[in-house]
Each structure stands twice: as structure tokens, then as C-alpha cells.
RODO-2510 file (C-alpha; in nm, 4 decimals, decimal comma):
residues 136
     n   res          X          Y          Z
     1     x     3,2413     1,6175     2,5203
     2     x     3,3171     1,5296     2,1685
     3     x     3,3129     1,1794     2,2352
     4     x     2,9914     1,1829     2,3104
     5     x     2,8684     1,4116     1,9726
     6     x     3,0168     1,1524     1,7955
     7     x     2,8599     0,8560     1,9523
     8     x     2,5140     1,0316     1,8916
     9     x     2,6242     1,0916     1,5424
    10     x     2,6820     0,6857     1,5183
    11     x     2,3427     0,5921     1,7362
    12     x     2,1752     0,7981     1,4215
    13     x     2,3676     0,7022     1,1323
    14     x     2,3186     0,3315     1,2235
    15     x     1,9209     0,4142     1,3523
    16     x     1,9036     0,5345     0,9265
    17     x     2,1239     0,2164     0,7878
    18     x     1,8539    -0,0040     0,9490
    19     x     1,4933     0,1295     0,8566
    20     x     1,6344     0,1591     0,4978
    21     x     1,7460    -0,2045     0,5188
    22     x     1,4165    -0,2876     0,6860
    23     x     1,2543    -0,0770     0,4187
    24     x     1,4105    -0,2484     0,0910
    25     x     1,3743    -0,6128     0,2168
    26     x     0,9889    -0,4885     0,2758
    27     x     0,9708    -0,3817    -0,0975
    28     x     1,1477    -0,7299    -0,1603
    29     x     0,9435    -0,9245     0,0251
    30     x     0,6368    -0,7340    -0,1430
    31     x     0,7798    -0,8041    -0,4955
    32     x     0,8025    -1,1882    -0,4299
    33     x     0,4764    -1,2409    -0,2334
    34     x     0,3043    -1,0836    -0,5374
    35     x     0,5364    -1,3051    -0,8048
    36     x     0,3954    -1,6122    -0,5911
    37     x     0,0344    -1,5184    -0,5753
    38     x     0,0575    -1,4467    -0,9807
    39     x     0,2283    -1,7692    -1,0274
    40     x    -0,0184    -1,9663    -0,7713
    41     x    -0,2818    -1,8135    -1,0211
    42     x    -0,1215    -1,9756    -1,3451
    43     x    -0,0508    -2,3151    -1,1879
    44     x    -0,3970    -2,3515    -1,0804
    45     x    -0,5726    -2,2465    -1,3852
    46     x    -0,3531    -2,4535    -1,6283
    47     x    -0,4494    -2,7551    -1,3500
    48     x    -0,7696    -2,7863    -1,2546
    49     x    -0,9667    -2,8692    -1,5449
    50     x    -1,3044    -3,0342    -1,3622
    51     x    -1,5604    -2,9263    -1,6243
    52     x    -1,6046    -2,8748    -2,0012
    53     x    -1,6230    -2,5143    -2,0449
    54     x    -1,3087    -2,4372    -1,8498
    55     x    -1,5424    -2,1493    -1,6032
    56     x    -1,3912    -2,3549    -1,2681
    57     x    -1,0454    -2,3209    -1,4234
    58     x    -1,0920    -1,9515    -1,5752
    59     x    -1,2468    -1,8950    -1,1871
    60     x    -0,8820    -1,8706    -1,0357
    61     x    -0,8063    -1,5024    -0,9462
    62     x    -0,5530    -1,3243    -0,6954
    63     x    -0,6829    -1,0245    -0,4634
    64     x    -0,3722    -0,8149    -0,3461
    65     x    -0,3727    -0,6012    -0,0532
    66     x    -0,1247    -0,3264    -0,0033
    67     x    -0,0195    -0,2638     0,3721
    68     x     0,1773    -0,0016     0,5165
    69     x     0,3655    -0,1264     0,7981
    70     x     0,3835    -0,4714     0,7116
    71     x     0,4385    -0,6761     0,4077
    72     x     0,1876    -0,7207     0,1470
    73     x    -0,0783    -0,9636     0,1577
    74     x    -0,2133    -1,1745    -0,1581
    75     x    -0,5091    -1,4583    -0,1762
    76     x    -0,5833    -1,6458    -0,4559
    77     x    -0,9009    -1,7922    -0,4912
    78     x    -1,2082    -1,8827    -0,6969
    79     x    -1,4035    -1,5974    -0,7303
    80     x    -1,5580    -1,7364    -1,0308
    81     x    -1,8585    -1,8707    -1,1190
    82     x    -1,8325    -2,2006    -0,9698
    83     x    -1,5878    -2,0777    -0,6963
    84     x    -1,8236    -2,2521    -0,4289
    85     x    -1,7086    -2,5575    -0,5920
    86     x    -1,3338    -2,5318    -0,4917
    87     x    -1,3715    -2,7238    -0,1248
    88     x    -1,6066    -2,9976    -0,2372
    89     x    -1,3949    -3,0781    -0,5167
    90     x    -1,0826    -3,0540    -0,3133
    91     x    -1,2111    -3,2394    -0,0159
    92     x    -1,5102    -3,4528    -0,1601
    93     x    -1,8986    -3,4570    -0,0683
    94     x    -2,1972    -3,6455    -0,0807
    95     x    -2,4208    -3,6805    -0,3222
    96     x    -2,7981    -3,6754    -0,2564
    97     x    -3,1136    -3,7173    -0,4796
    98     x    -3,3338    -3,4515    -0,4104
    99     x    -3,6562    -3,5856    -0,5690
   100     x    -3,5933    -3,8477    -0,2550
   101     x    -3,5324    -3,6669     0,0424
   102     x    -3,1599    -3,6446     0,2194
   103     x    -3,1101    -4,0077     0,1070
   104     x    -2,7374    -4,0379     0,0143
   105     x    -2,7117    -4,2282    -0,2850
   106     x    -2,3027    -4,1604    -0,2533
   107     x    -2,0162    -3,9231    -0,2880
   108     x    -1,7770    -3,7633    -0,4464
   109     x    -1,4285    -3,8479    -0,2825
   110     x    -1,2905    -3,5259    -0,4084
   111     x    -0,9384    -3,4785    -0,5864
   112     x    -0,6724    -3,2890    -0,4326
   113     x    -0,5715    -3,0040    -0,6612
   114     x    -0,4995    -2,7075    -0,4370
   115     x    -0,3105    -2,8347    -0,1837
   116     x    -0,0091    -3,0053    -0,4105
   117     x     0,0310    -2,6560    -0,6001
   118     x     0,0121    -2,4785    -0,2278
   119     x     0,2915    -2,6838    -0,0786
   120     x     0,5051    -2,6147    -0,4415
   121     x     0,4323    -2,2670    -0,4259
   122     x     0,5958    -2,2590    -0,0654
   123     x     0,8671    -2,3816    -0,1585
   124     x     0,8640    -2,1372    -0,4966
   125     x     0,8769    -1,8431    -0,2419
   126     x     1,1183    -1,9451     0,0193
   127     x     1,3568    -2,0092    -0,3263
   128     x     1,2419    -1,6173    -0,4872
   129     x     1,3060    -1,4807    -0,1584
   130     x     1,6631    -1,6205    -0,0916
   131     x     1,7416    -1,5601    -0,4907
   132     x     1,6258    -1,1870    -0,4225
   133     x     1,8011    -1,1397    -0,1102
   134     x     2,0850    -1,2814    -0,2214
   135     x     2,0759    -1,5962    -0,0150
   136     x     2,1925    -1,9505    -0,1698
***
């Protein structure tokens, strides 16, 4: 009988080791996923500078959501001003005279500027997460 008191007593103990383990690599994972989205932030508003009075650029905000069970989720965008403006810059447009109708008089080829700083900040939180986990 007391073998089997003491393999309850280890089914427990070990039961407790893992949901705090679970439970601190959570709160690490939180930690770096909102160093990441701070730091996508920064890189894209010291980047993008597409017009004079720096509203685009001063646009760039992060919107953090706290979940229980699962880790915490962060987007950056452009809620600015000219926010709109983030995809047709990125990926280009047309341009059309509108005294003329939908003639298309040409376009805008657009200039990547999110999606270099997306694939570095990928890389930024594989590198924070190892560093905070210990890793190499």
C-alpha cells in the first residue's frame, strides 16, 4: 500500500513542476512578444518616412491583447491618420485623374517597407526568446 501513496504523491508533485513551468515560459513568452511588437513600432516609425510632416511615420502604433490561456497577442499597425495608406504604399496602386473618368494615367509601384522590418523582427524574436529561455 505505501507504494502506491507514494506514486500518487509523485503523479502530483510532477502534475505542479509542469503547469508552473508551463506557466513561467507563458509569462516569458508574453514578455518577448510585447518587446517585439514595441520594437516593430520603433523600426517602422524611424523607417518609413513617405511624406513631409512625418503623420504616416508618427501613424505606427501597437494594440496589445492580454489572454488568459494562451500567450499574448500584439499588432502593430497604422492607426494614424493616413493608416489607409500603409498597403498602397507597400504594394503600389494606380493612379487615376478624376476630372477624367477611371482613365489610368499610371501608378505607383509601391516600396516595400513593412515586410523587410517583419521578416527582421522574426528573427529578433526567435533570438529574445532563446536568450530568455536560456537557449543558444
Amino acid at each position: 500500500m505505501a507504494q502506491k501513496i507514494e506514486m500518487i504523491s509523485f503523479d502530483a508533485t510532477m502534475k505542479k513542476l509542469l503547469e508552473q513551468y508551463g506557466t513561467e515560459v507563458t509569462a516569458t513568452l508574453n514578455k518577448c512578444i510585447e518587446k517585439t511588437g514595441k520594437e516593430t513600432k520603433k523600426r517602422l516609425r524611424n523607417d518609413t518616412t513617405f511624406n513631409d510632416t512625418g503623420a504616416y511615420r508618427e501613424g505606427w502604433n501597437t494594440v496589445t491583447e492580454k489572454r488568459r490561456l494562451q500567450p499574448t497577442k500584439v499588432i502593430v499597425a497604422n492607426t494614424g491618420k493616413h493608416g489607409g495608406l500603409a498597403h498602397l504604399l507597400e504594394h503600389g496602386h494606380p493612379i487615376r485623374n478624376g476630372q477624367q473618368g477611371n482613365t489610368t494615367y499610371g501608378g505607383w509601384d509601391g516600396k516595400e517597407h513593412i515586410a523587410p522590418i517583419e521578416k527582421d523582427m522574426q528573427q529578433y524574436f526567435i533570438d529574445e526568446v532563446e536568450q530568455a529561455l536560456g537557449g543558444e
